[in-house]
C-alpha positions as CSV (number, residue, x, y, z in Angstrom):
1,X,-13.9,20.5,46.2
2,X,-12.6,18.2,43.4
3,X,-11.3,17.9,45.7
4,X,8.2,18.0,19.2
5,X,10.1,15.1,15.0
6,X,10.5,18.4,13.4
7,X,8.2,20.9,12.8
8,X,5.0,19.4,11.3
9,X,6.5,16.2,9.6
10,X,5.4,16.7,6.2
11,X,5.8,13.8,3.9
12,X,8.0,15.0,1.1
13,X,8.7,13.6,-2.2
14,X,12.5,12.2,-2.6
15,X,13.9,11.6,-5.8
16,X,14.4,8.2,-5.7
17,X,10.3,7.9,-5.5
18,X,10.5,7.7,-1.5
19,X,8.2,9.6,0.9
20,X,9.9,10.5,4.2
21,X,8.5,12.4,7.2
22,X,12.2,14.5,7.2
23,X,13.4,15.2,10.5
24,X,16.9,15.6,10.0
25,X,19.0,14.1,6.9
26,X,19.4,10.7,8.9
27,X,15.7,11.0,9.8
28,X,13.2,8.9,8.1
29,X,9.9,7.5,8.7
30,X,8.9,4.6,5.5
31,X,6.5,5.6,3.4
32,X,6.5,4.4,-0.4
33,X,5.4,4.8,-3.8
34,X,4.7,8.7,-3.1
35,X,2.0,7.2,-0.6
36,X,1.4,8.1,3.2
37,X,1.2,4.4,4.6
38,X,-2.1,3.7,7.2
39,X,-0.8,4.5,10.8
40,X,-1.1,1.9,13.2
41,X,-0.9,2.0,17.1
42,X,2.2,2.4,17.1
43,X,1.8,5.4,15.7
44,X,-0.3,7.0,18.7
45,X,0.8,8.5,22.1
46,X,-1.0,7.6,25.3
47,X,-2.5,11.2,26.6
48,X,-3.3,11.0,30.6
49,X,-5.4,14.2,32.3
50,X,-6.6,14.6,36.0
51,X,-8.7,18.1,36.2
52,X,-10.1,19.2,39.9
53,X,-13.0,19.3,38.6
54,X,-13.6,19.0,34.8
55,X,-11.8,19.4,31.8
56,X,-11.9,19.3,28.0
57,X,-9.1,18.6,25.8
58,X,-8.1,20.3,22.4
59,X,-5.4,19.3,20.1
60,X,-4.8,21.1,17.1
61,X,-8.2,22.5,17.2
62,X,-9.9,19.1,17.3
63,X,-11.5,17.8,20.4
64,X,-10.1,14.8,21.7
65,X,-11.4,14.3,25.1
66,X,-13.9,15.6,27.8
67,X,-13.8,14.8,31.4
68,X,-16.9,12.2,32.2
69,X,-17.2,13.7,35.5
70,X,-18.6,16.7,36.3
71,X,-17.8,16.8,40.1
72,X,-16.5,13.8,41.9
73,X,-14.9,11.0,42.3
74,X,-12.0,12.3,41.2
75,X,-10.6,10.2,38.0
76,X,-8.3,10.2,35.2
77,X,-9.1,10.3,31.6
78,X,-7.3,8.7,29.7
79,X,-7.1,8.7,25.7
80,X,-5.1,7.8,22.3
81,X,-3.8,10.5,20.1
82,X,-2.3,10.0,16.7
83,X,0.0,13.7,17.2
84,X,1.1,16.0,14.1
85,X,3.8,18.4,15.3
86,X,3.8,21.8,15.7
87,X,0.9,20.7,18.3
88,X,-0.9,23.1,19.6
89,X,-3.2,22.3,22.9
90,X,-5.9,23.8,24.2
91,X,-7.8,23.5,27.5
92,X,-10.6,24.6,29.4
93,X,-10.7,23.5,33.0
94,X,-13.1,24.1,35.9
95,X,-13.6,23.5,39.4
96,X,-16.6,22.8,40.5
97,X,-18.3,25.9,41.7
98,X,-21.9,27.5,41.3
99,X,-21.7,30.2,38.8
100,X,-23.6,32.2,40.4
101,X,-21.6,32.5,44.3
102,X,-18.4,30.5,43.3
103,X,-19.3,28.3,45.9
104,X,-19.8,24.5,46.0
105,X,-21.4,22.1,48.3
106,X,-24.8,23.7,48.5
107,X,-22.7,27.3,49.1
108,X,-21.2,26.3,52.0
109,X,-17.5,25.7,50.8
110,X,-15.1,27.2,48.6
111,X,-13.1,24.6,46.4
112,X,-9.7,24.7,44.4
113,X,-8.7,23.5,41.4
114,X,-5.6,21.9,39.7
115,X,-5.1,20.0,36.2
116,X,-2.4,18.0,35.3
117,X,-1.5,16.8,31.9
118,X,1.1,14.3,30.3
119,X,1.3,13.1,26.8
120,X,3.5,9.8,25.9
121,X,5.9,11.9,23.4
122,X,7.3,14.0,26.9
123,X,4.7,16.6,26.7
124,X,3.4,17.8,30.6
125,X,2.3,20.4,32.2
126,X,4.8,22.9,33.5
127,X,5.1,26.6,34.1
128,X,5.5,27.1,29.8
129,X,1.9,27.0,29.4
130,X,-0.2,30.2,28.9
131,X,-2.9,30.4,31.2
132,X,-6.1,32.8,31.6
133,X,-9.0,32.7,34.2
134,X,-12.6,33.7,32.7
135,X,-14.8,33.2,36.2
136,X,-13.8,33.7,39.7
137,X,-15.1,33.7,42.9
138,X,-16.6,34.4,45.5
139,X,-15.1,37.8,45.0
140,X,-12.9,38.6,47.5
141,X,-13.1,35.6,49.5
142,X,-16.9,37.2,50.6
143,X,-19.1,34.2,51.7
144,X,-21.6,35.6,53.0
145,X,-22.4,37.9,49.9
146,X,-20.7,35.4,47.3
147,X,-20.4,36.9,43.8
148,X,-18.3,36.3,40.9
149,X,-16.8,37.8,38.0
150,X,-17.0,36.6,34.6
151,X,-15.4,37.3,31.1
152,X,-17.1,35.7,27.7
153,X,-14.7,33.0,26.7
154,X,-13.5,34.0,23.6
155,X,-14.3,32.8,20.4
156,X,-11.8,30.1,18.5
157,X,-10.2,29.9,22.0
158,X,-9.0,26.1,20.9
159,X,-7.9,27.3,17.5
160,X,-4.5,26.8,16.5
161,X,-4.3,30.6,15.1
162,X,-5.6,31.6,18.1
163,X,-3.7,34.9,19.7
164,X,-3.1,34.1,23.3
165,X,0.2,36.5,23.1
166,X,-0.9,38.8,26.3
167,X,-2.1,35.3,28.7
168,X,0.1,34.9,31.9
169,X,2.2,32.2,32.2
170,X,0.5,28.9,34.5
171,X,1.7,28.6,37.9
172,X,3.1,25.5,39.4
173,X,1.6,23.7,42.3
174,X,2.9,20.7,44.6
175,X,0.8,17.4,45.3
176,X,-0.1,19.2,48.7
177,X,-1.3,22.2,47.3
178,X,-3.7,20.5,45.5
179,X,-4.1,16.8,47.4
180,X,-5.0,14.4,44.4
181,X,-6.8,11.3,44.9
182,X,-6.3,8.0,44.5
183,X,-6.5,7.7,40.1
184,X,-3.8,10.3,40.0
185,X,-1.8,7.8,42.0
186,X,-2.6,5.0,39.5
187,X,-1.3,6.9,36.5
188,X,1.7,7.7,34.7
189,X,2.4,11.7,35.2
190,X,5.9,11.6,35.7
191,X,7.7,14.5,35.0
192,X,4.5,16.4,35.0
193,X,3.3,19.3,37.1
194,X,-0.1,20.7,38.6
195,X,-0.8,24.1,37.2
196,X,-3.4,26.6,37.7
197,X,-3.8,30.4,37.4
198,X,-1.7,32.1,40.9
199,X,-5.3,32.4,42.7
200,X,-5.9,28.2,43.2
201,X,-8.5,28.9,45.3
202,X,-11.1,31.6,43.5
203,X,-10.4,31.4,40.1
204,X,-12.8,28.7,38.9
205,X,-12.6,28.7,35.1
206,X,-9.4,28.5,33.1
207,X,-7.9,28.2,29.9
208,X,-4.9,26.4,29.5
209,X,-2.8,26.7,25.9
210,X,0.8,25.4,24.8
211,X,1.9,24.8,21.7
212,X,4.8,21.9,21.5
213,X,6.9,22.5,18.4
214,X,8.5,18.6,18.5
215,X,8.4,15.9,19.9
216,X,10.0,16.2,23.6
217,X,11.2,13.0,23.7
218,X,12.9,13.5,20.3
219,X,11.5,10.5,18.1
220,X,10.6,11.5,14.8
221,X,6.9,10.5,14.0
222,X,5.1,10.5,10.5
223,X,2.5,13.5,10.0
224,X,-0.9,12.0,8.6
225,X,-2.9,14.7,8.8
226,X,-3.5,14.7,5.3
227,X,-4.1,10.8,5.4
228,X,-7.9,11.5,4.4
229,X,-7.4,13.0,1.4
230,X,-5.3,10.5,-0.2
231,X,-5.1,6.9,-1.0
232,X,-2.7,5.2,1.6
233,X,-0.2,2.6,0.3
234,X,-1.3,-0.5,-0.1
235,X,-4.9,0.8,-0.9
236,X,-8.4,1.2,1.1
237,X,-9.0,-1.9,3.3
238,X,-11.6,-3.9,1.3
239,X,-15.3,-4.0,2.7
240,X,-16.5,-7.0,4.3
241,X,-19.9,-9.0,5.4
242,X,-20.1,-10.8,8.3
243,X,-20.6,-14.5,8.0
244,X,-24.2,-15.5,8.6
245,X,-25.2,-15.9,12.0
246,X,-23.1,-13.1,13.4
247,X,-19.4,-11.9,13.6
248,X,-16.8,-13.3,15.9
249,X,-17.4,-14.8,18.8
250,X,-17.4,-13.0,21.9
């Protein structure tokens, strides 16, 4: 055993020849000359994620991060995002278990899982997200004829048109429900909570969704999502060639 700014902040074209992300009237994020300026780190959130066993991450139907451990240690992922608001999340989770009995540890254990979540604009996991198991088991607890029960994971599930309007809600679970180890520890996740489907114990695949409208810490932040398909103020950064002999030194 593993063990929202506003909605999307478009850029929009002021008289005065100004392009604002627009929040609210006293809102503004600088762009100029009509352009989208580059984003810079500055721009980005820190995302932190701590799955019992595995997870991978969706934002906004693009994949931005997949758990690098299968099984154990136990460890923290974590990643940069550049966010666009609404932001919709997806994520499929798993503990550790044989698909065929549910079981782990050579079929002599059943495990639990957990996943907790926390982005650095306020988003975390809490009881608002949608939740949905797709592989259970052992059946009924039965470990000495372990089976499980499966449904095909649907198609798009990541996708931000996605309908997930009949999924349960997540339930919340404490530290000693789920007893993380030491990386959780090490992280920030305050203000975030473990979720999981109500079964902890036998449901072994899940699919998490939210979708976070704005920024919860209430910042307004620049939407460049389009930033590809335009030219960025200031221009495209010129090529280079490295110097003979190599580039910097290390």
């Amino acid at each position: 055993m593993r063990p929202a700014s506003p909605p999307i902040l478009r850029a929009v074209s002021l008289a005065a020849g100004l392009v604002v992300a627009g929040w609210t009237a006293g809102d503004t994020v600088a762009q100029t000359a009509g352009r989208v300026r580059k984003p810079t780190m500055d721009d980005t959130i820190r995302v932190n994620v701590y799955a019992d066993n595995w997870f991978m991450l969706y934002v906004n139907g693009e994949l931005v991060a997949v758990d690098s451990i299968a099984f154990i240690p136990h460890n923290v992922i974590s990643v940069d995002l550049l966010p666009t608001y609404p932001m919709t999340i997806a994520v499929m989770a798993k503990d550790n278990a044989d698909p065929s009995t549910g079981m782990e540890y050579a079929n002599t254990s059943v495990g639990d899982g957990g996943f907790i979540l926390k982005f650095g604009d306020g988003t975390v996991t809490d009881a608002g997200w949608k939740a949905k198991c797709f592989s259970r088991g052992p059946v009924g607890g039965d470990t000495t004829h372990p089976s499980v029960e499966t449904s095909p994971i649907p198609a798009g599930w990541y996708a931000v048109d996605f309908d997930d309007s009949d999924w349960g809600q997540a339930r919340v679970y404490g530290e000693r429900d789920i007893d993380p180890k030491q990386p959780y520890y090490d992280a920030d996740f305050a203000g975030a909570s473990f979720i999981w489907t109500d079964d902890l114990v036998l449901d072994n695949t899940v699919i998490f969704r939210r979708t976070v409208a704005r920024p919860p810490d209430g910042r307004p932040r620049a939407d460049f999502s389009k930033l590809n398909d335009s030219v960025p103020a200031g221009g495209p950064k010129p090529g280079g060639r490295r110097p003979p002999g190599g580039g910097r030194p290390r």
